[in-house]
N, C-alpha and C positions, 0 to 999 in steps of 0.2 A: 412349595408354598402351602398346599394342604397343611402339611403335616406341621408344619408352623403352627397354621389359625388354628387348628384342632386341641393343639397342645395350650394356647393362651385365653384364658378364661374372657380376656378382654378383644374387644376389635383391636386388626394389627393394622397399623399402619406401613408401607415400605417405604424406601426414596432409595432410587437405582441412579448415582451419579454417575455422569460423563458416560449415558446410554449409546451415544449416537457414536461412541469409540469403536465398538463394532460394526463387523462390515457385512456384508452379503447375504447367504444363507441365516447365519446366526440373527444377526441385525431382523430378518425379515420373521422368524421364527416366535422372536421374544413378544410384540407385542400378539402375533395369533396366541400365544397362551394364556395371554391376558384376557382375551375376548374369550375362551373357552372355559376360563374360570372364574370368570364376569358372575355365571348364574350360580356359581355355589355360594356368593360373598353375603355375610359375612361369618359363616360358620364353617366353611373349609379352604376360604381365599383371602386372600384382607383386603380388609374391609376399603381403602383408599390407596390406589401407588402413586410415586409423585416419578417422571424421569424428567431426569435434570441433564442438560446438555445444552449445543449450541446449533439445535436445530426443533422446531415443531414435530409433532409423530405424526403430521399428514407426509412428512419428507422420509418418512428412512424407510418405505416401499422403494423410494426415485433412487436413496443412497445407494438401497441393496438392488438395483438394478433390475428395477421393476420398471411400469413406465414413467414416462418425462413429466407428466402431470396428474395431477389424481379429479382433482375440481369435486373434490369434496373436504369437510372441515376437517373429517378426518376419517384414513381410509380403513377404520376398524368398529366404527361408529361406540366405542366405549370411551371416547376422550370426554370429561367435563367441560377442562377449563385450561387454556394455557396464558400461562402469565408469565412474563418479560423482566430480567432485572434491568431498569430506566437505571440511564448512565447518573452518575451524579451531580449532585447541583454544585454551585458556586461556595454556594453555604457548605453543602456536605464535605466539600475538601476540604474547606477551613474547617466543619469540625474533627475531619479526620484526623489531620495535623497539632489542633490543641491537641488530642488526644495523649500524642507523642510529646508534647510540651509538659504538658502534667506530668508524664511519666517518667520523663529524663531530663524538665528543665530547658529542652534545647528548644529555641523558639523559630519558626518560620514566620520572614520578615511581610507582611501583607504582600509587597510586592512579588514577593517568591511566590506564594498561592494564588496570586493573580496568574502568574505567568502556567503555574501548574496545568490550571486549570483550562486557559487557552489552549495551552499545549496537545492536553488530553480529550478533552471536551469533557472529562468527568468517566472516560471509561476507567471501570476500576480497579482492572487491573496496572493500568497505564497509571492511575495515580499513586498505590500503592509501591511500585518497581521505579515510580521517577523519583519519589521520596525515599526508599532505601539505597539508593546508591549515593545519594546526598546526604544520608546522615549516617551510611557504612563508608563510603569510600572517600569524599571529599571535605568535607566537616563533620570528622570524627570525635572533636572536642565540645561533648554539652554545652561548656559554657557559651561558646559562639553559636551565633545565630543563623540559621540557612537563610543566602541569600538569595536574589536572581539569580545573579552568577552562577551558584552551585547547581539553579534546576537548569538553564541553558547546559552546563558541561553534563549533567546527568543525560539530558537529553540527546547530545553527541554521543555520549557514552553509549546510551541504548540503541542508537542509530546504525553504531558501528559495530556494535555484539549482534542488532536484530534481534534484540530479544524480547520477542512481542510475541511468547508461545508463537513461535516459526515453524517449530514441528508440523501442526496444523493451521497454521496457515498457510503454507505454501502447498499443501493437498486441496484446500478449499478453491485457493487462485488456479490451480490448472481443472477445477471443475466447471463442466461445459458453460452451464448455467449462471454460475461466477467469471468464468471468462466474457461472456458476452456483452457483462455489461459494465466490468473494470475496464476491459481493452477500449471500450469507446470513449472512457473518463480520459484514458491516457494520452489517446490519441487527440483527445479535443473532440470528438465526432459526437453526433445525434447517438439517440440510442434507437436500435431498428424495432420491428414490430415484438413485441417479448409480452408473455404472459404475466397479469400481473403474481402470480405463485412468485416467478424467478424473483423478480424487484423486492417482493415481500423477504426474503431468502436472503439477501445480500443482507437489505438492513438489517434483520434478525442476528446475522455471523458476526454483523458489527462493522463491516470494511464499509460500508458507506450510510450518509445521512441525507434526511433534507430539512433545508431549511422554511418552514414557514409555507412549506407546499412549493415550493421553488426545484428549483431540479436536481442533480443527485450529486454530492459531495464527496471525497475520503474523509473518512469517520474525524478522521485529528491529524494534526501535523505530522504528528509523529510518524502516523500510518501511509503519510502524503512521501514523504521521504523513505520510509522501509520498503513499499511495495517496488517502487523500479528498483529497488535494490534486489531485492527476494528476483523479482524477474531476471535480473542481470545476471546471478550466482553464474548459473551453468556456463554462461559466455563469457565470463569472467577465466572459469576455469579453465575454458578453452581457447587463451590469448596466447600466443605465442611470445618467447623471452622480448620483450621491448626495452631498446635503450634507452634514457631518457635525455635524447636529443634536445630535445626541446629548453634543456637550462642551460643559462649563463654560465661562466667559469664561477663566477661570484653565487650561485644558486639561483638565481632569481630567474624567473622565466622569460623565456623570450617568444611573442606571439606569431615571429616568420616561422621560424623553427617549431614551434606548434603546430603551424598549419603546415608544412613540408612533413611534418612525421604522420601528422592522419589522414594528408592524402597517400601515401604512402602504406599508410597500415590499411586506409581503406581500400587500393587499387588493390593489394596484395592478397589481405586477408578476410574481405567488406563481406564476397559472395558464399566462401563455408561454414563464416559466421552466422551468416540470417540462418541458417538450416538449424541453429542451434535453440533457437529461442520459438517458444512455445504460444506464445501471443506475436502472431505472423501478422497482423497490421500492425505493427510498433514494431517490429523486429528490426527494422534500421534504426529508431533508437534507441533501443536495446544494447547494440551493440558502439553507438557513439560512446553511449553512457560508457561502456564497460571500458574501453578506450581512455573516455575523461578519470575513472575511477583508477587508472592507471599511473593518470599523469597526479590526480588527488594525495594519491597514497604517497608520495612525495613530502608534501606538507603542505596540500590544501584541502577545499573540501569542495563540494556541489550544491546547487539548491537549484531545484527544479520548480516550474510554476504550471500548470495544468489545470483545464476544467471542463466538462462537459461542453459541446458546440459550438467552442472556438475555436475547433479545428485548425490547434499548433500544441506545439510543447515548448514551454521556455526554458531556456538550461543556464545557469550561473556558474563559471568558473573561478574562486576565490584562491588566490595563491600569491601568498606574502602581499605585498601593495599593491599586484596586477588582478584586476579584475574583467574576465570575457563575458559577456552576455551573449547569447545564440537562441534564433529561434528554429525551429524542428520545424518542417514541412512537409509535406505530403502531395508530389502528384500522379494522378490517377487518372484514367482513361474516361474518357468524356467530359473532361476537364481542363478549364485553360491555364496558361503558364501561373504559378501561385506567389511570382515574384511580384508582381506590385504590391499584393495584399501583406505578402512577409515583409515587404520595407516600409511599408506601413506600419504595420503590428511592432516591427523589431523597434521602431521608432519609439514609441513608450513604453516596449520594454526596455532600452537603453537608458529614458528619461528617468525610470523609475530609479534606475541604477547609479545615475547621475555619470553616465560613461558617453565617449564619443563615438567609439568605433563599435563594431560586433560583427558576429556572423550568424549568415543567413545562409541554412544549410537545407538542400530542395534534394527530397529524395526520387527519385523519376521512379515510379514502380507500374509505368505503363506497359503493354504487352509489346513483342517483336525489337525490343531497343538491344543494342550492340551488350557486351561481357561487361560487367561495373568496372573491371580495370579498364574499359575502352570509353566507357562514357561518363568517368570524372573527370572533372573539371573547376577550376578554380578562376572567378573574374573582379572585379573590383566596382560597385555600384555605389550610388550617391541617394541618400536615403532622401522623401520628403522634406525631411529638417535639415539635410544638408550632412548627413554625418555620412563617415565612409565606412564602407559597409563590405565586405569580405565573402562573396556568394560561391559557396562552395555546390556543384551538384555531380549526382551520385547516385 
């Protein structure tokens, strides 16, 4: 870089994109040369560097494996200023979209950019890749208008590709400091005692928000649906041929036969499955998921509902006219049975559903209990509101 500024009559400016791509040595290397040729600026260094990435430079000591926390703004004391690209506004979508209207005519219907933007929250690359598979792949024809429709299927579409740059993001989710505090989103759980760097770190990567100082969200829909997916991948790969028992002769599902195939798949294959999943409180549903994603690939889909210290997962099974609601449980050692509270909760998540029956799935992950093929079990319960309720535990 000397020989740069010495060579340009003018101050140089740099911008090193996607810095934080490097790892370790390298990673830790770059910014010390910055700090050593801080004092020749601006006659043999230049004069301003900008790096652009999706991390702060008090983090890429912690990336390159340095320590877990720095508790300084920054561990090189040469950084100015760092500044944040803020997700887009409501407005900015729409005018992102005329954009495309002008330039081809094709119009996005208010309601479509309504929905976008829900969808998204305004991350931009999330609105950018919902609106090109909408006006590459599914209204291909200027003259027609993008409608809801089209950003709903676009949505599916990116749900099922994962293409929410996954390369890096599923490096960030099995980072310590990113794990500790997605796994308790997923789980429903409190978040435990954590520095505020880590909290600061998540929001920064983008995978979670807050609301209004309220407590901590997945960034957008999108993200709320991809992530157990990204989680699920490895478990996924590692399912063994499954028949799919569980349909009619006519296709249609049948919910005895569903439940006789995963207690089955759980008795069998429950216990070398958890060994496969990487966030070990949710690893039982982890593997339901991957399981349900089985019986999906079929011709339905999943929707999951999860949030910080409600301590459940709700899981939606949608296939052809049948629809299962199930709530996800957890019990744990010094803890009492979590079946009232689950026929409670499943109670309005049923409501919501507008369904009568569901299941209520209690994972026992207390110490000393019998082999999970010896202590599943399946029983038949009557919810608060009177609905019948299907209490699988495991």
């Amino acid at each position: 870089m000397r020989d740069w500024s010495r060579a340009i009559p003018r101050p140089l400016i740099v911008f090193l994109d996607e810095i934080d791509s490097l790892k370790d040595d390298l990673l830790l290397s770059i910014p010390h040369q910055f700090r050593d040729g801080f004092t020749y600026r601006p006659k043999s260094f230049p004069w301003s560097l900008g790096l652009i990435g999706m991390r702060d430079v008090r983090d890429y000591k912690i990336k390159s494996g340095g320590s877990d926390h720095l508790n300084t703004s920054s561990p090189f004391n040469v950084k100015a200023r760092s500044l944040t690209m803020e997700n887009f506004s409501a407005a900015d979508v729409a005018t992102l979209y005329r954009q495309h209207t002008a330039e081809t005519g094709q119009v996005f219907t208010d309601e479509a950019v309504a929905r976008a933007y829900e969808l998204t929250q305004g991350q931009p690359y999330m609105v950018n890749v919902l609106a090109k598979v909408a006006v590459e792949e599914l209204q291909t024809d200027p003259a027609q208008p993008v409608t809801i429709s089209e950003i709903e299927r676009s949505k599916d579409i990116l749900i099922e590709r994962q293409e929410t740059h996954l390369d890096s993001l599923l490096e960030r989710l099995r980072e310590t400091r990113v794990r500790q505090i997605i796994e308790p989103i997923l789980a429903g759980n409190a978040l435990g005692d954590l520095p505020p760097d880590d909290l600061r770190l998540v929001q920064d990567l983008g995978l979670v928000r807050r609301i209004n100082g309220s407590g901590l969200f997945i960034a957008n829909p999108i993200y709320h649906e991809i992530i157990p997916n990204v989680l699920s991948d490895v478990t996924r790969a590692s399912l063994p041929q499954i028949a799919p028992a569980w349909l009619n002769a006519d296709g249609s599902l049948n919910p005895e036969h569903l439940r006789e195939s995963f207690l089955e798949f759980w008795r069998q294959h429950g216990q070398p499955l958890l060994g496969s999943v990487h966030y070990h409180e949710i690893a039982p549903h982890i593997v339901l998921l991957a399981f349900l994603h089985r019986v999906a690939n079929g011709g339905g889909r999943i929707e999951r509902e999860y949030a910080i210290g409600t301590r459940r997962m709700d899981v939606c099974l949608r296939y052809g006219k049948f629809t299962l609601g199930m709530e996800l449980k957890v019990w744990r050692d010094g803890k009492s049975d979590p079946l009232k509270e689950g026929l409670k909760q499943l109670d309005v998540y049923l409501n919501g559903l507008s369904q009568d029956i569901g299941w209520l799935v209690i994972f026992d992950q207390r110490n000393g209990l019998p082999d999970l093929s010896e202590r599943t079990t399946t029983e038949t319960a009557v919810s608060p509101a009177g609905r019948t309720i299907t209490v699988i535990r495991g």
